[in-house]
PALO-962442 format. One record per atom (N, C-alpha, C, CB): residue number from 0; residue in three letters; atom name; x, y, z. Coordinates in Angstrom, 2 decimals. Glycine has a CB too. Layout:
# residues N
R, NUM, ALA, CA, X, Y, Z $
...
//
This chain:
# residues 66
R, 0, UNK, N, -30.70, 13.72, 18.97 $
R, 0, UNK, CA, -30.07, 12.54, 18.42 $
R, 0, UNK, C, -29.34, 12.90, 17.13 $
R, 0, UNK, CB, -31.11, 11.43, 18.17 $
R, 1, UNK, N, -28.18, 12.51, 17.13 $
R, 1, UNK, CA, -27.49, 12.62, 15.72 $
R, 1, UNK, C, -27.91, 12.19, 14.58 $
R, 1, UNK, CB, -26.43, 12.12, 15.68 $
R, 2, UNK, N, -28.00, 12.55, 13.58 $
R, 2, UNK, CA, -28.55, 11.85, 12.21 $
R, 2, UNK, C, -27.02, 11.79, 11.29 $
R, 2, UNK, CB, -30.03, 13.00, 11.29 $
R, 3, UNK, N, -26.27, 12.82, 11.34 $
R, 3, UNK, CA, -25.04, 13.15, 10.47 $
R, 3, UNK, C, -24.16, 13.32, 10.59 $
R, 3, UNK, CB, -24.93, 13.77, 9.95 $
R, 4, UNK, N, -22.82, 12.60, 10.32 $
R, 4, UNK, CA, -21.24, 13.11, 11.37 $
R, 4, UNK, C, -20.32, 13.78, 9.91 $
R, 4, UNK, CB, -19.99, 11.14, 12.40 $
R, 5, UNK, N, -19.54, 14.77, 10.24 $
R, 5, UNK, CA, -18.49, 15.39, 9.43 $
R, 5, UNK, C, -17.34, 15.19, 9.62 $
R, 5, UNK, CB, -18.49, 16.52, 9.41 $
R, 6, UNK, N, -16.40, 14.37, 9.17 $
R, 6, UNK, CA, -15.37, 14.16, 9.59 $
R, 6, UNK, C, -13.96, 14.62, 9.09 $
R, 6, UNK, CB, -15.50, 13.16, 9.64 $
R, 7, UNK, N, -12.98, 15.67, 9.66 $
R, 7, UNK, CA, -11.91, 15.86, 8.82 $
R, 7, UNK, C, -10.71, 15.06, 9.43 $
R, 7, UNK, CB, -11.62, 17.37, 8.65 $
R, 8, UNK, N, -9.88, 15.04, 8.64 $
R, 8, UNK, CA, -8.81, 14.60, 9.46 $
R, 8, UNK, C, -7.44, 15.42, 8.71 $
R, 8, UNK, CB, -8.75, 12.78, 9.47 $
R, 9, UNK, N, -6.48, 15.79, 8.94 $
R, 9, UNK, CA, -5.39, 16.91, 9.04 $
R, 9, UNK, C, -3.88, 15.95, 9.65 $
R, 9, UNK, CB, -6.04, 18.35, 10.37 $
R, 10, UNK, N, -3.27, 16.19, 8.92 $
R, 10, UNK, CA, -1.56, 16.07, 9.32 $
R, 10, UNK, C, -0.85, 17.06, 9.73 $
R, 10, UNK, CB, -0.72, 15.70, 8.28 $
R, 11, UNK, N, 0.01, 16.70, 10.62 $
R, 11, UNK, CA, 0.73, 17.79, 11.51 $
R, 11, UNK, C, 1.82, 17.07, 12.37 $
R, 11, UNK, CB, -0.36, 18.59, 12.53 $
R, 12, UNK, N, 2.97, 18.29, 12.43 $
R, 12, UNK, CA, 3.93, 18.25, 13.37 $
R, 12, UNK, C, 2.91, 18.58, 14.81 $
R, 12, UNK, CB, 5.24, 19.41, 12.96 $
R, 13, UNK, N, 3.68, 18.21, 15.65 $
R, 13, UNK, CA, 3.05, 18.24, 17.17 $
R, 13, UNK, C, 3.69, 19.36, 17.41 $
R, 13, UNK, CB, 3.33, 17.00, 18.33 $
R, 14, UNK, N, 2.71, 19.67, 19.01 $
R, 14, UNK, CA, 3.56, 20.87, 19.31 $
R, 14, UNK, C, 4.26, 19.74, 20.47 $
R, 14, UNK, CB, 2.65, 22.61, 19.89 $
R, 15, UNK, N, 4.24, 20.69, 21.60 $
R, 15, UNK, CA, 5.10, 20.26, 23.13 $
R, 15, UNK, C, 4.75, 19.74, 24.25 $
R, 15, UNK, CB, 5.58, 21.18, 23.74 $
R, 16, UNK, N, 3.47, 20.21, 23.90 $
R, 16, UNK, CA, 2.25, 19.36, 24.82 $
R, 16, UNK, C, 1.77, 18.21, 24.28 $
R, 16, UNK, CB, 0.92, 20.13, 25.05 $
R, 17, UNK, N, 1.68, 18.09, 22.92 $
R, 17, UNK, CA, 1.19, 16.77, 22.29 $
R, 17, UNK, C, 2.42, 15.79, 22.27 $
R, 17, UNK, CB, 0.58, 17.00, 20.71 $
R, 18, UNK, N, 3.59, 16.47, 22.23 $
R, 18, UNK, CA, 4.57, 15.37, 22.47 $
R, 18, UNK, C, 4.22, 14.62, 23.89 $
R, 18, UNK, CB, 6.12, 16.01, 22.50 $
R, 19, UNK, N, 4.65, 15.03, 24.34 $
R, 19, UNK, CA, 4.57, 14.61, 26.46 $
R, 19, UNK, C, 3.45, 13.72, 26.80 $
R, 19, UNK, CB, 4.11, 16.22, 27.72 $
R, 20, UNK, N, 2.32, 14.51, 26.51 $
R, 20, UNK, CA, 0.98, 13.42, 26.29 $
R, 20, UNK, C, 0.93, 12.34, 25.89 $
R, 20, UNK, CB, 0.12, 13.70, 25.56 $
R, 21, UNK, N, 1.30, 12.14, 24.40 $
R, 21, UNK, CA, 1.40, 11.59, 23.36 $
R, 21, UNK, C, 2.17, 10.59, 23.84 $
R, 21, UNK, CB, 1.79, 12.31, 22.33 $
R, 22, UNK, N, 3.46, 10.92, 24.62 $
R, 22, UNK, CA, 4.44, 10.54, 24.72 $
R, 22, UNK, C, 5.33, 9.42, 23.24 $
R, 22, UNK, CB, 4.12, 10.03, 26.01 $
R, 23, UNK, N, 5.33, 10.72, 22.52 $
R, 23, UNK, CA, 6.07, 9.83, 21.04 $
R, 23, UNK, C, 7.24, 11.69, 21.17 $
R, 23, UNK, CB, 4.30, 9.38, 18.71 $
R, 24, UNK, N, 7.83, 11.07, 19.97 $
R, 24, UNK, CA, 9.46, 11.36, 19.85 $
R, 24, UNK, C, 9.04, 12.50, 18.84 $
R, 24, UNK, CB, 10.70, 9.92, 19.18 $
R, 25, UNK, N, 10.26, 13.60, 18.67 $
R, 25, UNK, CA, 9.96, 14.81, 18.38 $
R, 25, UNK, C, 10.25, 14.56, 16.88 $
R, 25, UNK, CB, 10.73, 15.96, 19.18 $
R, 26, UNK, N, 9.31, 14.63, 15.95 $
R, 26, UNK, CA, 9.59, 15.01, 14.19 $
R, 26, UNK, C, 8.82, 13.69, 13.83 $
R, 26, UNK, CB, 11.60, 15.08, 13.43 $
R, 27, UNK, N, 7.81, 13.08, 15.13 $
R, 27, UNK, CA, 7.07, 12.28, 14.52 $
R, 27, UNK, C, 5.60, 13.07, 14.60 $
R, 27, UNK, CB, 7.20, 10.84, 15.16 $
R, 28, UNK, N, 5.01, 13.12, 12.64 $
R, 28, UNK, CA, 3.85, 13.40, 12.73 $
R, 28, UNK, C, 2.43, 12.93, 13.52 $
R, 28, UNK, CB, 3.80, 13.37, 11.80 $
R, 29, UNK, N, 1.79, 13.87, 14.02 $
R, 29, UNK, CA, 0.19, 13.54, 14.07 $
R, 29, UNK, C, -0.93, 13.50, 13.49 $
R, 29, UNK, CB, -0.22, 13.94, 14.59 $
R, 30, UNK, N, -2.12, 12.87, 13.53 $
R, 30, UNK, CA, -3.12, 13.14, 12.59 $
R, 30, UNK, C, -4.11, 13.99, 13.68 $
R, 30, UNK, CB, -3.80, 11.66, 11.80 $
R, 31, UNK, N, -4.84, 14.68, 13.12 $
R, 31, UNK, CA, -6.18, 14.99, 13.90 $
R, 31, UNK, C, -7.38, 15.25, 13.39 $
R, 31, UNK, CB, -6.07, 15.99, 14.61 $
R, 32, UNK, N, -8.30, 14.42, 14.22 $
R, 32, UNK, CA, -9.52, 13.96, 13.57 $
R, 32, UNK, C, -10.53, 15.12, 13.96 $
R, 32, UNK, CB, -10.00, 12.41, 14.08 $
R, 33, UNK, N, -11.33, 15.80, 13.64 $
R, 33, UNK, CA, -11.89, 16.47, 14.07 $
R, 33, UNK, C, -13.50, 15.92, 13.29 $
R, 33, UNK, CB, -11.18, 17.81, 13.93 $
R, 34, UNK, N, -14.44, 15.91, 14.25 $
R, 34, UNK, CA, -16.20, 15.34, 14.16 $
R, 34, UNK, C, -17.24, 15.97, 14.59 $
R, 34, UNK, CB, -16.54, 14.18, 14.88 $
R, 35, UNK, N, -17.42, 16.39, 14.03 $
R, 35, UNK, CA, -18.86, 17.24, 13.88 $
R, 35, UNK, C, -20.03, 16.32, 13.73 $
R, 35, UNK, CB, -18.90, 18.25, 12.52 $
R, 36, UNK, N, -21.00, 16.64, 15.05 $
R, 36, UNK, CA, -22.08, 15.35, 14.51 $
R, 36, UNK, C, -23.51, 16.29, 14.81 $
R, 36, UNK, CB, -21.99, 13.48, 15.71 $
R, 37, UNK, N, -24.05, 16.08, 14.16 $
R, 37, UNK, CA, -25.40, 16.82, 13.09 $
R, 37, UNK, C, -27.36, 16.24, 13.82 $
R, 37, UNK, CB, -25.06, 15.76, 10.81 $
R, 38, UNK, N, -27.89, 16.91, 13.92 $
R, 38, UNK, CA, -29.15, 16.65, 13.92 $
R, 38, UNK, C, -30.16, 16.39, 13.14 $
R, 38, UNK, CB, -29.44, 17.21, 14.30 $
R, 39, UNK, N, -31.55, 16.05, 13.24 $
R, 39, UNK, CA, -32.45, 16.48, 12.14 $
R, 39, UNK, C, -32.10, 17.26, 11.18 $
R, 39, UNK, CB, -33.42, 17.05, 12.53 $
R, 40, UNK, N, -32.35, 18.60, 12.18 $
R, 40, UNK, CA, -32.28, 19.93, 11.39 $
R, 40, UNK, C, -31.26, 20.73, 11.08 $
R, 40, UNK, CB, -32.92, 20.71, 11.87 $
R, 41, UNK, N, -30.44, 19.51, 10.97 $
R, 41, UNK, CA, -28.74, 20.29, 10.19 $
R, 41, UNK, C, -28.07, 20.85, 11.60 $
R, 41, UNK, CB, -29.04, 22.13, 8.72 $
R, 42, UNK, N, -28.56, 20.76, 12.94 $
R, 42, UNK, CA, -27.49, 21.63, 13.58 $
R, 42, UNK, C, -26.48, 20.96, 14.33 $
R, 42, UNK, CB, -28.05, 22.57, 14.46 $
R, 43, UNK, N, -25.33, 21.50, 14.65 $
R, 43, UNK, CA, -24.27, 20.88, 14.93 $
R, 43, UNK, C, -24.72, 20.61, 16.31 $
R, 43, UNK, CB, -22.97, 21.61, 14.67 $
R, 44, UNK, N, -24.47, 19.54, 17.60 $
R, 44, UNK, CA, -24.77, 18.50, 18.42 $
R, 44, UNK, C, -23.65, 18.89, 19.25 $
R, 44, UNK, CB, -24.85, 17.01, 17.83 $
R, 45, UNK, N, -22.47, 18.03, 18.79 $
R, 45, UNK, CA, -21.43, 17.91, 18.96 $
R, 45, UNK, C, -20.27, 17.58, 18.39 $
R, 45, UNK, CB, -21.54, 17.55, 19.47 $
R, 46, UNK, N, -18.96, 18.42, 19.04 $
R, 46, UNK, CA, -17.58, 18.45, 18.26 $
R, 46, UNK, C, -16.57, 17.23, 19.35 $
R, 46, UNK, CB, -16.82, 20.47, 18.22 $
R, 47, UNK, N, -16.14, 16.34, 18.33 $
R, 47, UNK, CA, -15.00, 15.90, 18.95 $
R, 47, UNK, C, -13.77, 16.11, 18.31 $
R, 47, UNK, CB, -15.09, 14.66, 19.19 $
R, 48, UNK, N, -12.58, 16.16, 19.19 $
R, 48, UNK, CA, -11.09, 16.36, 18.60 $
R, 48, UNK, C, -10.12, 15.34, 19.25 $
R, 48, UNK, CB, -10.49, 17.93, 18.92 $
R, 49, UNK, N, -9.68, 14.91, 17.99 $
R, 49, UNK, CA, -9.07, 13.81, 18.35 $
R, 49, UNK, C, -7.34, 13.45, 17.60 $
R, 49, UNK, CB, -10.22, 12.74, 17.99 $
R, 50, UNK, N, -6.57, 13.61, 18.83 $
R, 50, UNK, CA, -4.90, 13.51, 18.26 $
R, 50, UNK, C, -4.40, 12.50, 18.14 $
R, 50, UNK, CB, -3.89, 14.06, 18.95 $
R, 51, UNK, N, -3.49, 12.16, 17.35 $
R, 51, UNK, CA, -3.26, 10.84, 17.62 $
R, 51, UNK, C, -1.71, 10.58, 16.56 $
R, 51, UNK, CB, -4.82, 9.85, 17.18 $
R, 52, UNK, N, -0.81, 9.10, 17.29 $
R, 52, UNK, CA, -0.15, 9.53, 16.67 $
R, 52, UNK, C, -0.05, 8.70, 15.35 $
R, 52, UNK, CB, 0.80, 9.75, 17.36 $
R, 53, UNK, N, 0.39, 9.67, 13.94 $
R, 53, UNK, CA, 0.12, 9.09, 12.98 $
R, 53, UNK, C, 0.73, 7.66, 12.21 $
R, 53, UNK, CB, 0.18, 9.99, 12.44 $
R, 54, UNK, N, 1.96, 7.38, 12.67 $
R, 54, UNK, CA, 2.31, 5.73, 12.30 $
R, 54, UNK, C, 1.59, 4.33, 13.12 $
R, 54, UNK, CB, 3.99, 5.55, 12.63 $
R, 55, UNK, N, 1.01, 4.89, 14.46 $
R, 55, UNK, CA, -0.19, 3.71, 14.66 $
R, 55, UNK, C, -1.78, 3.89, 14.72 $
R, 55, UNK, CB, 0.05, 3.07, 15.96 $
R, 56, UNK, N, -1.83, 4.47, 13.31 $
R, 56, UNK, CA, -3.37, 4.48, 13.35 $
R, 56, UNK, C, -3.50, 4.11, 11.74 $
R, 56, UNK, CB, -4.18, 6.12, 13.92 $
R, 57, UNK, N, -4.86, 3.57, 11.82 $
R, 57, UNK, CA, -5.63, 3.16, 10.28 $
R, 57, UNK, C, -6.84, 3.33, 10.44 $
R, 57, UNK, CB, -5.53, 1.68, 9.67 $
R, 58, UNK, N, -7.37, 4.64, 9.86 $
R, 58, UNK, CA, -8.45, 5.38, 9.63 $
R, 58, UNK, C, -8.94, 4.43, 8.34 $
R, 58, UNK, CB, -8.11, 7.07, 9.39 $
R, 59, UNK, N, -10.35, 4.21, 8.76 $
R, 59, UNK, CA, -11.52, 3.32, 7.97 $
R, 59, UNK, C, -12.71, 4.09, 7.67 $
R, 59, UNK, CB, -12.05, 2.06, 8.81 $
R, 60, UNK, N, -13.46, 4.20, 6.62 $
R, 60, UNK, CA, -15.00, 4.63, 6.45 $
R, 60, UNK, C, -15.83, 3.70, 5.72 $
R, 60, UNK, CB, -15.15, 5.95, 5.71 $
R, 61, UNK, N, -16.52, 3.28, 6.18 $
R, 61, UNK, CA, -17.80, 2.64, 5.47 $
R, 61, UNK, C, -18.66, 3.75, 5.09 $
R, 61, UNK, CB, -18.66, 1.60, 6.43 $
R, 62, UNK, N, -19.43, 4.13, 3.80 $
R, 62, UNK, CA, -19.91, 5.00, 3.68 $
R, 62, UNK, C, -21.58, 4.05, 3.10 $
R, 62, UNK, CB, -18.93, 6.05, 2.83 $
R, 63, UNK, N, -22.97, 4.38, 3.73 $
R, 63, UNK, CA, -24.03, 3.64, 2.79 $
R, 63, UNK, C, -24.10, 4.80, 1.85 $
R, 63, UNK, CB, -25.62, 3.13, 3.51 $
R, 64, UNK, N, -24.46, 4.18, 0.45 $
R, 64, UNK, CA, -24.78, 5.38, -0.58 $
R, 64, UNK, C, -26.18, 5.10, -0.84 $
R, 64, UNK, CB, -23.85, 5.43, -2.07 $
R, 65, UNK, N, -27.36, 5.49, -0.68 $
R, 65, UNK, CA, -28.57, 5.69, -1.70 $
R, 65, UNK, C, -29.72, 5.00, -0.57 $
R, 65, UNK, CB, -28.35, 4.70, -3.50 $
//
């Protein structure tokens, strides 16, 4: 069971495959999310990767502190 997620996220030109997929227009940036999610004992679980394109998305975090 997960206890901990890592989350980065990164800007980028697409390549040629993420265009087509994507199906968005060439010199429009992407974001990519990349998630690391954590166990008890600190070990990594599982990785997700995630593209997307960057003028329709709004990345949110709720974070609890303490």
């Amino acid at each position: 069971m997960g206890v901990r997620v890592r989350e980065d996220v990164t800007a980028r030109m697409p390549d040629e495959e993420e265009l087509a997929a994507l199906d968005i227009p060439s010199g429009e940036p992407v974001l990519r999310l990349t998630r690391v999610t954590f166990d008890r004992d600190d070990r990594p679980i599982q990785l997700d990767l995630m593209t997307m394109p960057a003028r329709l998305q709004r990345l949110r975090y709720e974070i609890r502190i303490g």
